[in-house]
The first five atom37 places (N, CA, C, CB, O) and aatype in JSON, in Angstrom:
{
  "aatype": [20, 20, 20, 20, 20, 20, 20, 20, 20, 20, 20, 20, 20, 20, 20, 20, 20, 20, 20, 20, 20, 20, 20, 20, 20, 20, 20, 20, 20, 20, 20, 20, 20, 20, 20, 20, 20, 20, 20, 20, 20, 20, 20, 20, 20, 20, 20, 20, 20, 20, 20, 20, 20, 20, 20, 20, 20, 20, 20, 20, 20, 20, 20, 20, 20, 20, 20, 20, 20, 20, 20, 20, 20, 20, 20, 20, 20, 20, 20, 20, 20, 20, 20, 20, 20, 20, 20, 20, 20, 20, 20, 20, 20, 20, 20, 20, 20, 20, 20, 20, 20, 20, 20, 20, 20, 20, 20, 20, 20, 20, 20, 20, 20, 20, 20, 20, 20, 20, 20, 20, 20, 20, 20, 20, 20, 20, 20, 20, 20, 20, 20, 20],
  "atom_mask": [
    [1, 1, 1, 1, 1],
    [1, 1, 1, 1, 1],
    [1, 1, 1, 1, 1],
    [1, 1, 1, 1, 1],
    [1, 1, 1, 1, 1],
    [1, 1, 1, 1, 1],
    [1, 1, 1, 1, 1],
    [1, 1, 1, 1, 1],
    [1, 1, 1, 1, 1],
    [1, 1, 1, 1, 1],
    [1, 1, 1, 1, 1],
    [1, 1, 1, 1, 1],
    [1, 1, 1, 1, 1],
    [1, 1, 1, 1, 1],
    [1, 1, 1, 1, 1],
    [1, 1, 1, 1, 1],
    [1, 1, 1, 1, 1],
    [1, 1, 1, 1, 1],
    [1, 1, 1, 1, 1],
    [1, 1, 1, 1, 1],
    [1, 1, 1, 1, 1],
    [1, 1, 1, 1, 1],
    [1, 1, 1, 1, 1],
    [1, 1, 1, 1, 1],
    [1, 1, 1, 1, 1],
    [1, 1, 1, 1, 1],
    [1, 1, 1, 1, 1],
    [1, 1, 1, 1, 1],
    [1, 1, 1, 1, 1],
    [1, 1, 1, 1, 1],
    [1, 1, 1, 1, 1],
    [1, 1, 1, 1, 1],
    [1, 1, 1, 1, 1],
    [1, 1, 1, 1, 1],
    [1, 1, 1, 1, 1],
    [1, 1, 1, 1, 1],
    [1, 1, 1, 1, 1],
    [1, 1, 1, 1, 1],
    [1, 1, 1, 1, 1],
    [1, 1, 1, 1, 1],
    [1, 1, 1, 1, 1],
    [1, 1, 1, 1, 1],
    [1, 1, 1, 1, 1],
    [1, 1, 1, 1, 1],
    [1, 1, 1, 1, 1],
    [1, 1, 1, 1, 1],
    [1, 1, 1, 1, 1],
    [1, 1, 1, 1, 1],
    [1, 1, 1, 1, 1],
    [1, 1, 1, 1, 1],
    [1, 1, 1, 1, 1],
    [1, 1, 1, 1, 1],
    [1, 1, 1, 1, 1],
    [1, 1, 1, 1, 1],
    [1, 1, 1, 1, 1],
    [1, 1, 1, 1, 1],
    [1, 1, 1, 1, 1],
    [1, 1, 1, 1, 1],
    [1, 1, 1, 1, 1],
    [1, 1, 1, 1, 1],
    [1, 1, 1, 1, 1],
    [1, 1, 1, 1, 1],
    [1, 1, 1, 1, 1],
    [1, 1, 1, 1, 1],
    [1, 1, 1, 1, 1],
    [1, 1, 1, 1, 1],
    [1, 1, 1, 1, 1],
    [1, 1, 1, 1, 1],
    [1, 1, 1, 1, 1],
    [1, 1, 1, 1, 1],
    [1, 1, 1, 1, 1],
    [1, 1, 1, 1, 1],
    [1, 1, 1, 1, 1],
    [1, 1, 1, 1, 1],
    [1, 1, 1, 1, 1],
    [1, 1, 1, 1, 1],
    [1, 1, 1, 1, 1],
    [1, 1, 1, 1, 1],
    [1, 1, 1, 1, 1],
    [1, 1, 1, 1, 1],
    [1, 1, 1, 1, 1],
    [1, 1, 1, 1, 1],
    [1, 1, 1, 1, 1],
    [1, 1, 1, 1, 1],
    [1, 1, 1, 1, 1],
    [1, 1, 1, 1, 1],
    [1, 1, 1, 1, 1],
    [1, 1, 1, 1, 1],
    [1, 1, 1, 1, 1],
    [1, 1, 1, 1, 1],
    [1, 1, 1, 1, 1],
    [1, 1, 1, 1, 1],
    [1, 1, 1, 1, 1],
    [1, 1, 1, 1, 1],
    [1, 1, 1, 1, 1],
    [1, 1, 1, 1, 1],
    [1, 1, 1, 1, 1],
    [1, 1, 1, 1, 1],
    [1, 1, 1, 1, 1],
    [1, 1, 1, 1, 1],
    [1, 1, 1, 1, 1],
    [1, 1, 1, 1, 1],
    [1, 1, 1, 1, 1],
    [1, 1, 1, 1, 1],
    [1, 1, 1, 1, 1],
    [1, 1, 1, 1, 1],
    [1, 1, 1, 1, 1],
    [1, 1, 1, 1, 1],
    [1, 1, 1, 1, 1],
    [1, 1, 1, 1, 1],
    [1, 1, 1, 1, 1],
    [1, 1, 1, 1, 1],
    [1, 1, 1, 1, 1],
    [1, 1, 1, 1, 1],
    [1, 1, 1, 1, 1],
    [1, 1, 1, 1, 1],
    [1, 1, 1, 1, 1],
    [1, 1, 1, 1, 1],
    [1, 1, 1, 1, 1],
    [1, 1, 1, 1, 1],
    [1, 1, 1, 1, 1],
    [1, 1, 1, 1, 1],
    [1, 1, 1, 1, 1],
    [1, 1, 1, 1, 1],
    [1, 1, 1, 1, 1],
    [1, 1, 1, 1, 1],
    [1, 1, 1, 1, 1],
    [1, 1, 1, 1, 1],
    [1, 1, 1, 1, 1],
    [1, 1, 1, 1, 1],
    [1, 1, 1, 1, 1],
    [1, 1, 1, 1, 1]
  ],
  "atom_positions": [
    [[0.85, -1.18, 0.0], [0.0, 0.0, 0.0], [0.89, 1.24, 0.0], [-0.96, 0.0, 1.22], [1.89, 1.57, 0.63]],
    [[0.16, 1.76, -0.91], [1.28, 3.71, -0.85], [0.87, 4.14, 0.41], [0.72, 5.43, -2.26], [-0.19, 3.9, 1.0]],
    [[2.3, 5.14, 0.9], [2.25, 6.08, 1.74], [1.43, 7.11, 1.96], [3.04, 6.45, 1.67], [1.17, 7.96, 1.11]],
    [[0.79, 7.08, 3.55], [-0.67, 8.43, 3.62], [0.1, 9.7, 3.08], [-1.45, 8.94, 5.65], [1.28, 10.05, 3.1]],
    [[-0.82, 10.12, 2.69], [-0.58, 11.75, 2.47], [-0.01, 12.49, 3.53], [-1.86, 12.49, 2.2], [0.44, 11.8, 4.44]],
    [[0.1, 13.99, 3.67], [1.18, 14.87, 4.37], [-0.07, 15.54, 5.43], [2.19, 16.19, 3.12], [-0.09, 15.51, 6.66]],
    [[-1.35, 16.29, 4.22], [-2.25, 17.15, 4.37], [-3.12, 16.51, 5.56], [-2.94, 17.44, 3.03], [-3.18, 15.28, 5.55]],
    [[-4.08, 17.43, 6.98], [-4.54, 16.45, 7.39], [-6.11, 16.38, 6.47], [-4.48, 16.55, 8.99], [-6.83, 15.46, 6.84]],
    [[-6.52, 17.06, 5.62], [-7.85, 16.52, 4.47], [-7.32, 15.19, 4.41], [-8.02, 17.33, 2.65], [-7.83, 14.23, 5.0]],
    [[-6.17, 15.15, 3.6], [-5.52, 14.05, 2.72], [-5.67, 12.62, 3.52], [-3.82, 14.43, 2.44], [-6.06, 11.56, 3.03]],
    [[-5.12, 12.95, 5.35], [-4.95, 11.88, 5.81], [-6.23, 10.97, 6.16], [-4.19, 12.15, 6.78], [-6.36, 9.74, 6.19]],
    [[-7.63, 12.59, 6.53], [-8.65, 11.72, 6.48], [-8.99, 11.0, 5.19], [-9.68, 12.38, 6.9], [-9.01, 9.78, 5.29]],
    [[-9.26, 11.52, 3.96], [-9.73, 10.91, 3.34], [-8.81, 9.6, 3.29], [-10.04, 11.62, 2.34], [-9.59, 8.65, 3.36]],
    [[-7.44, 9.1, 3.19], [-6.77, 7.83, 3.05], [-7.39, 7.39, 4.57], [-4.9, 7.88, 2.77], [-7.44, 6.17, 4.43]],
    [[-7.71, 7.57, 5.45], [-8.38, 6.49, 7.04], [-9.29, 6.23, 6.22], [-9.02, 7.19, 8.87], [-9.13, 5.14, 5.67]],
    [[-10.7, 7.1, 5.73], [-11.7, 6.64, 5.21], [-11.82, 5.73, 4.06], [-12.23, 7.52, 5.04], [-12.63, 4.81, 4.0]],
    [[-10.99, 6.04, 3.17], [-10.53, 5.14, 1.93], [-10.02, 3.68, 2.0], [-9.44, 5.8, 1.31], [-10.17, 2.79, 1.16]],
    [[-9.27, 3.6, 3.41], [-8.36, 2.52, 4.14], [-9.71, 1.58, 4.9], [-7.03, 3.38, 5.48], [-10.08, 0.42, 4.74]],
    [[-10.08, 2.39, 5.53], [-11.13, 1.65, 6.57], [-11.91, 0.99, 5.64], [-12.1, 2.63, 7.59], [-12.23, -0.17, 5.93]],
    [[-12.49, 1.7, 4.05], [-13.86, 1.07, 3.45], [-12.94, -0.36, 2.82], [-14.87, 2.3, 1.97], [-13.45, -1.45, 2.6]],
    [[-11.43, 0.0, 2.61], [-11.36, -0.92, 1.84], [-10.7, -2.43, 2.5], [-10.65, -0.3, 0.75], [-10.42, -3.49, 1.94]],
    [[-10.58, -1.98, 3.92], [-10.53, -2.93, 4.61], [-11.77, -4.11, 4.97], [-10.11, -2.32, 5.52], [-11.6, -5.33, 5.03]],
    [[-12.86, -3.48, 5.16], [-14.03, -3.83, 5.35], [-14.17, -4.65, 4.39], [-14.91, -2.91, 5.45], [-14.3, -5.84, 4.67]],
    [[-14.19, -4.09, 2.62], [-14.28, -4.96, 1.74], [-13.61, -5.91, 1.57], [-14.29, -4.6, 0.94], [-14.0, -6.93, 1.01]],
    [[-12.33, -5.71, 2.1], [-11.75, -7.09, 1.95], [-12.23, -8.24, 2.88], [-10.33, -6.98, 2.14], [-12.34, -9.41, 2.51]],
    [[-12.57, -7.68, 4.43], [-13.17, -8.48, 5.18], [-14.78, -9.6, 4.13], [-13.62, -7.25, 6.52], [-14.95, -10.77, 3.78]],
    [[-15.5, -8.34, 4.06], [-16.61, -9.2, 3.47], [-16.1, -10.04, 2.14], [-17.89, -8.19, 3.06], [-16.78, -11.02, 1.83]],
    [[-14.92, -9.71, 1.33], [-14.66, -11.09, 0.74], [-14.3, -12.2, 1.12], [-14.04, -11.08, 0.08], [-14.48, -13.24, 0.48]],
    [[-13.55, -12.07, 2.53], [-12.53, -12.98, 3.05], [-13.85, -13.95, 3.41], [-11.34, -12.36, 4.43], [-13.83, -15.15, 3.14]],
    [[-15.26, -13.14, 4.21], [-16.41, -14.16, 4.71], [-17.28, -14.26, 3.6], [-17.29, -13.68, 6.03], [-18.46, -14.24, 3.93]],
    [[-17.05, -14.38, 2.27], [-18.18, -14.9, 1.16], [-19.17, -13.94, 0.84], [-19.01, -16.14, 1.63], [-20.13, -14.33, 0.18]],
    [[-19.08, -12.41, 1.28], [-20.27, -11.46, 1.31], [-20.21, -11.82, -0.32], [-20.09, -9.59, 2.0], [-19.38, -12.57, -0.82]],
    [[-21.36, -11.04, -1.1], [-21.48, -10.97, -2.5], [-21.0, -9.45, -2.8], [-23.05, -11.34, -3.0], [-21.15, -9.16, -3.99]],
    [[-20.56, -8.61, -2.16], [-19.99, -7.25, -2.69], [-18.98, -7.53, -4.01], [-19.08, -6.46, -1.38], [-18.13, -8.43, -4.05]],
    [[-19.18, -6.8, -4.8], [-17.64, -6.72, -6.03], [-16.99, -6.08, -5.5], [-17.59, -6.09, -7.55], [-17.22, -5.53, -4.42]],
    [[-15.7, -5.98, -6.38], [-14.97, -5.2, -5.75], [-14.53, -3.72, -6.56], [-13.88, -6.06, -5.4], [-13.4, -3.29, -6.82]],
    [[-15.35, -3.37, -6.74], [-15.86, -2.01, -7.6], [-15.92, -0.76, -6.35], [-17.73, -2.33, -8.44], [-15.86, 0.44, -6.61]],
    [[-16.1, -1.51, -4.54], [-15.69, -0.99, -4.13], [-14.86, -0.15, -3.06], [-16.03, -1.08, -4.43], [-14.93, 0.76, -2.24]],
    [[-14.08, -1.03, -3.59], [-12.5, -1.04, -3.24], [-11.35, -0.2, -4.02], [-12.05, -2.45, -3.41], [-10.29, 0.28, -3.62]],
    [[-11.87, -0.22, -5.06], [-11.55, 0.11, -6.26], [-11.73, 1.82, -6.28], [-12.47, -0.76, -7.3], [-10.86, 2.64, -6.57]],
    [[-12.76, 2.03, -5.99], [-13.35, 3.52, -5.63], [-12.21, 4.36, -4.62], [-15.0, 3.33, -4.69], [-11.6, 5.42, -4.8]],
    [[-12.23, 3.33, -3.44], [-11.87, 3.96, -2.68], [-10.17, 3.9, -2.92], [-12.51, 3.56, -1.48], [-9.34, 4.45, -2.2]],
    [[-10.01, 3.37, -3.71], [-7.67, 3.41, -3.96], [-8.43, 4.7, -4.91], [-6.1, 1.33, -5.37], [-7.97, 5.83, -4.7]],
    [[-9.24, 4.61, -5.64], [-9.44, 5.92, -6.34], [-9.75, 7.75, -6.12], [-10.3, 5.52, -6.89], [-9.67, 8.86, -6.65]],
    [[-10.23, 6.88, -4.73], [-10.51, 8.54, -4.49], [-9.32, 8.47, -3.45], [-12.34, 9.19, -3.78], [-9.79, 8.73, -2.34]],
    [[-8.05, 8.24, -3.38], [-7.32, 8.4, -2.64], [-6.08, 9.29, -3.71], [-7.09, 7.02, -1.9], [-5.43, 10.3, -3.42]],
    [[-6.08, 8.53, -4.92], [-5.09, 8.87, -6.11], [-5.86, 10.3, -6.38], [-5.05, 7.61, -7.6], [-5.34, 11.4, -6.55]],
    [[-7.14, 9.97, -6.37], [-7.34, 11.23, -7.56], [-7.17, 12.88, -6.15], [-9.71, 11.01, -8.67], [-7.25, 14.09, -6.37]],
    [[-6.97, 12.18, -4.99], [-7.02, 13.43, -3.81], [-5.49, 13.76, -3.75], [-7.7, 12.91, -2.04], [-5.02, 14.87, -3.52]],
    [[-4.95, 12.91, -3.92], [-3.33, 13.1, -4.26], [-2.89, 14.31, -5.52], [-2.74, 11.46, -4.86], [-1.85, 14.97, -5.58]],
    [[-3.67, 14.32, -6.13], [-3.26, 14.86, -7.58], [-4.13, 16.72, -7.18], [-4.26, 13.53, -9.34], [-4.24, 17.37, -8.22]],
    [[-4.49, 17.24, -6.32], [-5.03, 18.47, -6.14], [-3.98, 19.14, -5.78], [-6.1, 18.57, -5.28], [-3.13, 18.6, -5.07]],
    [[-3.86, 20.32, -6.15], [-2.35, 20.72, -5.28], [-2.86, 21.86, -4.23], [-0.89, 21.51, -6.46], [-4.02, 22.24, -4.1]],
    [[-1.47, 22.42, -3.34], [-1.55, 22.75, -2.58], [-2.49, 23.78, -2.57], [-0.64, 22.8, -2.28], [-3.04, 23.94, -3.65]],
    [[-3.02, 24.91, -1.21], [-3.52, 26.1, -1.33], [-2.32, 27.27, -2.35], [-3.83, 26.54, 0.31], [-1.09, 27.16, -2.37]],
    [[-2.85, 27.92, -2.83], [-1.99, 29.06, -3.85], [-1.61, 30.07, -2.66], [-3.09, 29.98, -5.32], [-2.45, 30.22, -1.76]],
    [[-0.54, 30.68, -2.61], [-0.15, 31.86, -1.88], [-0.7, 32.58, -2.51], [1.1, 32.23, -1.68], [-1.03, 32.44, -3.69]],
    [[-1.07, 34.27, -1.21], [-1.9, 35.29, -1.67], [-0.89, 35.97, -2.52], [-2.61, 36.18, -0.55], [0.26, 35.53, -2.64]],
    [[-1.27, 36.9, -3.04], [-1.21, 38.01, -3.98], [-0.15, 39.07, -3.54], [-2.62, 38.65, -4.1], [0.82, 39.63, -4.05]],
    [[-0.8, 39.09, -2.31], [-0.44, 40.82, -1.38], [1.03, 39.73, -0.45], [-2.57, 41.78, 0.37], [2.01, 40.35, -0.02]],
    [[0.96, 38.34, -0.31], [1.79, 38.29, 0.78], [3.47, 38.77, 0.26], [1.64, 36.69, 1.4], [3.98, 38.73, -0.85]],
    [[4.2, 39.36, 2.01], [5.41, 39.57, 1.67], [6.21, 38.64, 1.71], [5.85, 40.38, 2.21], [5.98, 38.08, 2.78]],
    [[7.32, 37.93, 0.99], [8.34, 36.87, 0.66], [9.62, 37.98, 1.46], [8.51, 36.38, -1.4], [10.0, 38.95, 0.81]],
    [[10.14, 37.77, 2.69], [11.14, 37.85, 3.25], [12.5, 36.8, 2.87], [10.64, 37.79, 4.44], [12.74, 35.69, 3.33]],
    [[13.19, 37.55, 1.97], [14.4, 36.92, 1.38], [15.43, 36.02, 2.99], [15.44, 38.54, 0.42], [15.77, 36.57, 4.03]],
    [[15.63, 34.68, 2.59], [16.09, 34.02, 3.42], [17.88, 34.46, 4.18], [15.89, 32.77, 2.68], [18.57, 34.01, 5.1]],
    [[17.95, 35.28, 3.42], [19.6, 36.26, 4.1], [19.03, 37.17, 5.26], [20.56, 37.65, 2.67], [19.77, 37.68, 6.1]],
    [[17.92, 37.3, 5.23], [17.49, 38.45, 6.26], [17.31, 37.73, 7.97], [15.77, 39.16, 5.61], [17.43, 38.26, 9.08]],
    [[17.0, 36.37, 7.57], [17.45, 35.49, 9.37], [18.61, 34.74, 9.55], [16.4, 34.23, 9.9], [18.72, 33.66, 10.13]],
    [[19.86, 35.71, 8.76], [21.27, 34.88, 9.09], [21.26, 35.85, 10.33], [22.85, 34.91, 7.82], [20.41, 36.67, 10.67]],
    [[22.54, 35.49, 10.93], [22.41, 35.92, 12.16], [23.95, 35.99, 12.07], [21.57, 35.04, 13.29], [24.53, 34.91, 12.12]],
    [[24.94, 37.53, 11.91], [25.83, 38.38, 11.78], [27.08, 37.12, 12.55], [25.36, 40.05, 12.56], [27.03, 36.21, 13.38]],
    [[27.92, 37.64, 11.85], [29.31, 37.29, 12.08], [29.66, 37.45, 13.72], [30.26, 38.3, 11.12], [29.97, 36.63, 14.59]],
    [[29.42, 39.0, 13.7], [29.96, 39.3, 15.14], [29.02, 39.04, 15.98], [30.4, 40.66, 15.43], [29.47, 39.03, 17.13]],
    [[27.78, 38.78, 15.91], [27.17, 38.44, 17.59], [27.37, 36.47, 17.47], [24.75, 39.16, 17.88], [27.39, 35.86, 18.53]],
    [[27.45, 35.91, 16.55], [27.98, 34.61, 16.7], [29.34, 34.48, 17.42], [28.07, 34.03, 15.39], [29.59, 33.83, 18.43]],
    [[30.03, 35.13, 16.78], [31.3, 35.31, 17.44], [31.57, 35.74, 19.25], [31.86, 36.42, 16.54], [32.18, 35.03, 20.05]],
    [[31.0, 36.93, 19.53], [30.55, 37.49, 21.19], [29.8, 35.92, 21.87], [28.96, 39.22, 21.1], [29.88, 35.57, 23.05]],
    [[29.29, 35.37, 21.06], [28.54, 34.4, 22.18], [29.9, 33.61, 22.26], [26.9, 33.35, 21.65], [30.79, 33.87, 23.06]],
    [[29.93, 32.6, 21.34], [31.27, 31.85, 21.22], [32.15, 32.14, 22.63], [32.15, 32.45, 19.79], [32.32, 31.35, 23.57]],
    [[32.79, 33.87, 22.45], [33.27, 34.25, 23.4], [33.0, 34.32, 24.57], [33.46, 34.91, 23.22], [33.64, 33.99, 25.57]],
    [[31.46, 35.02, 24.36], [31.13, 34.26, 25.63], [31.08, 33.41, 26.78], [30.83, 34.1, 25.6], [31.13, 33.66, 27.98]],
    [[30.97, 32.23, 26.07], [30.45, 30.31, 26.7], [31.81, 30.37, 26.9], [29.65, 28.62, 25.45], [32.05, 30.02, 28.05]],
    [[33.11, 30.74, 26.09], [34.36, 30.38, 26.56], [34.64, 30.73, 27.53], [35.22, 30.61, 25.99], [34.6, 29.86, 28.4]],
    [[34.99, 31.85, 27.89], [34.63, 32.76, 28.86], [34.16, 32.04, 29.92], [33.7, 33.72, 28.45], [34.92, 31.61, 30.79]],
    [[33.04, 31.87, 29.92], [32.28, 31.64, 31.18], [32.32, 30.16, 31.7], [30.83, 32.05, 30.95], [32.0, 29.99, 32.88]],
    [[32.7, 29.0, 30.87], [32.9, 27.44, 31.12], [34.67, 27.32, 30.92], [31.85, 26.35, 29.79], [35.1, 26.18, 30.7]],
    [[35.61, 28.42, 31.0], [36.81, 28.66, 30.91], [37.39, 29.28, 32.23], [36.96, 29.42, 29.79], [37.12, 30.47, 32.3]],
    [[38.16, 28.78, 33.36], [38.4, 30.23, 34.21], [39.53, 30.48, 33.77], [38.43, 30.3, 35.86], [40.2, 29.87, 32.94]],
    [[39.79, 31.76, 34.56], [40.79, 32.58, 34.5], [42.23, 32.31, 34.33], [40.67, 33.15, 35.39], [43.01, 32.84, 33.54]],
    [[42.55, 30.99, 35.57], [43.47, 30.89, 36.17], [44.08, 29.64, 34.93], [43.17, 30.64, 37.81], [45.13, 29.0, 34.86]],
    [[42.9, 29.7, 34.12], [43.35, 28.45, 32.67], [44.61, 29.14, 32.21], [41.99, 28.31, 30.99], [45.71, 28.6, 32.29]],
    [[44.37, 30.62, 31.63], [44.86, 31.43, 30.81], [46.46, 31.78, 31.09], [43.98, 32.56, 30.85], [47.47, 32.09, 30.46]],
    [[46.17, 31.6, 32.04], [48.14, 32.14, 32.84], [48.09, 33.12, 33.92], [49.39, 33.19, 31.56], [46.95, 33.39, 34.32]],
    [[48.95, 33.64, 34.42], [49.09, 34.62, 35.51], [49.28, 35.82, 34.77], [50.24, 34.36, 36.54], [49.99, 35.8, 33.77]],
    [[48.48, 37.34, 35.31], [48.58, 38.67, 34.66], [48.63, 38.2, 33.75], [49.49, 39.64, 34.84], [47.92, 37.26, 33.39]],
    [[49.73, 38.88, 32.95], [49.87, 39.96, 31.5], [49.46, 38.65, 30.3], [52.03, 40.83, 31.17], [48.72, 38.56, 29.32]],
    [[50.54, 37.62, 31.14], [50.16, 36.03, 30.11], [49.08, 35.6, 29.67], [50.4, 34.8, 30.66], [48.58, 35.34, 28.58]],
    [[48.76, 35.57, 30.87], [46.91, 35.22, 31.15], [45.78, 36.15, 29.65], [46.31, 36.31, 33.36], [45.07, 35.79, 28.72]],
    [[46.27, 37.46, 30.26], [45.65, 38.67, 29.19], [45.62, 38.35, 27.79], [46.5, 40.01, 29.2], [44.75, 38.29, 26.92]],
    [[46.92, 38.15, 27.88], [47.51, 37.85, 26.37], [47.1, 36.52, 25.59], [49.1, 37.78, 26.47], [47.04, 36.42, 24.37]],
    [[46.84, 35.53, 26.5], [46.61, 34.19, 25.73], [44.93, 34.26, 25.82], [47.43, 32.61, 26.58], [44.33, 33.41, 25.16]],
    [[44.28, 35.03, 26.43], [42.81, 34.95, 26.5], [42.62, 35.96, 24.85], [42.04, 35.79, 28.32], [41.87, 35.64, 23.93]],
    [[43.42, 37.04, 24.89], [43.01, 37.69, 23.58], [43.54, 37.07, 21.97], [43.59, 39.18, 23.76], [42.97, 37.32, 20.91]],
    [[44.53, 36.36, 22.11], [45.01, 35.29, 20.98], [43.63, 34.57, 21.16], [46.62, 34.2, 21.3], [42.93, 34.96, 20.23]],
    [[42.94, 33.72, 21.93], [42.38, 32.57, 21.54], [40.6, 33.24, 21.24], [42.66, 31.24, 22.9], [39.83, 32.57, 20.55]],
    [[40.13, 34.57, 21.84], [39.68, 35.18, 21.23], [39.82, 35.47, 19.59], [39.83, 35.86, 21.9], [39.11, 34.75, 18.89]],
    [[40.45, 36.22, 19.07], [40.83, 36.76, 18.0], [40.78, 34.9, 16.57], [42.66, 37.72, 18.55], [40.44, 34.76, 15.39]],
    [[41.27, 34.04, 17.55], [41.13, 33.04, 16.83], [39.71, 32.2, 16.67], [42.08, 32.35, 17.26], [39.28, 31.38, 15.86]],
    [[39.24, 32.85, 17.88], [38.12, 32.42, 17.8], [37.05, 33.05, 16.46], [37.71, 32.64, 19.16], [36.23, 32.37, 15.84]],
    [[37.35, 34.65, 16.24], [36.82, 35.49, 15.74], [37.19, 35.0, 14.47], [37.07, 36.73, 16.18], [36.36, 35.21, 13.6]],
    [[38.32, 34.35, 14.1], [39.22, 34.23, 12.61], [38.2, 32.73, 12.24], [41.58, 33.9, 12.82], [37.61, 32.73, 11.16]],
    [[38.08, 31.66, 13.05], [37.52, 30.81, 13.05], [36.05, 31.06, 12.52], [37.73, 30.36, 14.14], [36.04, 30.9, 11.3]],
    [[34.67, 31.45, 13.07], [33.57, 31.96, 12.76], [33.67, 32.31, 11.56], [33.18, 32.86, 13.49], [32.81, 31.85, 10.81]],
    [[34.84, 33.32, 10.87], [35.02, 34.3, 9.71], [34.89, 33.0, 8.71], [36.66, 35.37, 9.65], [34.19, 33.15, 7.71]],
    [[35.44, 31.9, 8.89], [35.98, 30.79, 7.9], [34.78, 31.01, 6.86], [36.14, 29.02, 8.6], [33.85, 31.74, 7.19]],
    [[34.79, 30.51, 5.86], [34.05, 29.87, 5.05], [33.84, 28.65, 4.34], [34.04, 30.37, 4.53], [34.9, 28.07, 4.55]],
    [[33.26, 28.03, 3.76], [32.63, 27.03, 3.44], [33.99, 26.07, 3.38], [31.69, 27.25, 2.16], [33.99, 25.14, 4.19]],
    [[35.15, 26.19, 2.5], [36.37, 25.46, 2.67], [37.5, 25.75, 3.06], [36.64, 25.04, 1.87], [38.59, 25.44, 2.59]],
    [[37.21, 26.43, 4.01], [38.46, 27.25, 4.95], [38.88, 26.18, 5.82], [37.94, 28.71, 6.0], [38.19, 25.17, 5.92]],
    [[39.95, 26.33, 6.46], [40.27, 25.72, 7.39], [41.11, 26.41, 8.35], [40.7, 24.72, 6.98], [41.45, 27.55, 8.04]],
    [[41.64, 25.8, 9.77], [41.75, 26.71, 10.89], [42.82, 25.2, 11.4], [39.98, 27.39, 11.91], [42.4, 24.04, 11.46]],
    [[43.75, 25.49, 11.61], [44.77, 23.96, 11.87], [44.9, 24.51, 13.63], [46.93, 23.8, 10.61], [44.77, 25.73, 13.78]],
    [[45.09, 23.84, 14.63], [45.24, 23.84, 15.55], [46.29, 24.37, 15.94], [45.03, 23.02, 15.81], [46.28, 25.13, 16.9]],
    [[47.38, 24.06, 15.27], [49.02, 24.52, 14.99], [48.62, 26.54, 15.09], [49.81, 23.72, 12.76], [48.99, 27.31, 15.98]],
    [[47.97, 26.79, 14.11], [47.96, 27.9, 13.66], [46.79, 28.81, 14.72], [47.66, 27.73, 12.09], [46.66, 30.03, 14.64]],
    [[45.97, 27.88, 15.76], [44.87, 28.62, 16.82], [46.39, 28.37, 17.99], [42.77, 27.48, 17.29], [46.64, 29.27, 18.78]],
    [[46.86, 27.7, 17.97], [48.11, 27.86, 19.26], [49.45, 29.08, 19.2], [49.03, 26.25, 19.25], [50.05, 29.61, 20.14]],
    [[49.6, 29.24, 17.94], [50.82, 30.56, 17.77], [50.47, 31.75, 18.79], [50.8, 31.35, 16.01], [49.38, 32.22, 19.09]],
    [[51.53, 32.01, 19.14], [51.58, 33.02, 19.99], [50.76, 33.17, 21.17], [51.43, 33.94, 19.35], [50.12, 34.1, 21.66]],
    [[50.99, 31.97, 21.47], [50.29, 31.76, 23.06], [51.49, 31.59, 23.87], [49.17, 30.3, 23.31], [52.53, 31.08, 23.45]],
    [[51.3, 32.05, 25.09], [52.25, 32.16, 26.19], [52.35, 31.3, 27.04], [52.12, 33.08, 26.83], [53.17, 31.43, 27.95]]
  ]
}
């Protein structure tokens, strides 16, 4: 048997279509005298409900171009920094100036990282330089 439809119209009509043609098969299985003309109906009005297409979009509606819910370089980046930050302590980083210094390298790499694109790459070698 084909797969129910998506729509919930669609799904009732395939229960209703399913159920009659279950039934019919029942009353053949016990000798009823039904044909099977209808059984037949009902795979039919299941195909021919398949073939309607969707509702049409309105006229007036606005289409919001899908670049407009990317979500910016730099506040991806600030969170990033963030969570590091905050599931990172201090005392990871080094003492004073070290400390300062290796928190703003792994920042900045962090920032270089995010920037990547589709076949960029970021070697571990090259997020460790100039750490203290």
């Amino acid at each position: 048997m084909t797969r129910p439809p998506r729509s919930t119209v669609s799904r009732a009509l395939w229960r209703s279509a399913t159920q009659a043609a279950e039934k019919t098969q029942l009353d053949f299985a016990f000798g009823a005298t039904q044909d099977k003309s209808s059984f037949r109906s009902a795979q039919t009005q299941i195909i021919a409900h398949e073939h309607i297409s969707a509702p049409k979009r309105q006229a007036n509606a606005i289409e919001v171009p899908l670049v407009e819910h990317a979500t910016p370089i730099s506040d991806v980046s600030a969170f990033c920094r963030a969570v590091i930050s905050r599931i990172i302590p201090d005392d990871f980083w080094g003492h004073k100036e070290d400390g300062e210094h290796n928190k703003k390298v792994i920042s900045s790499r962090v920032d270089q990282f995010i920037g990547l694109r589709r076949f960029e790459s970021l070697t571990l070698h090259a997020v460790s330089q100039d750490l203290k």
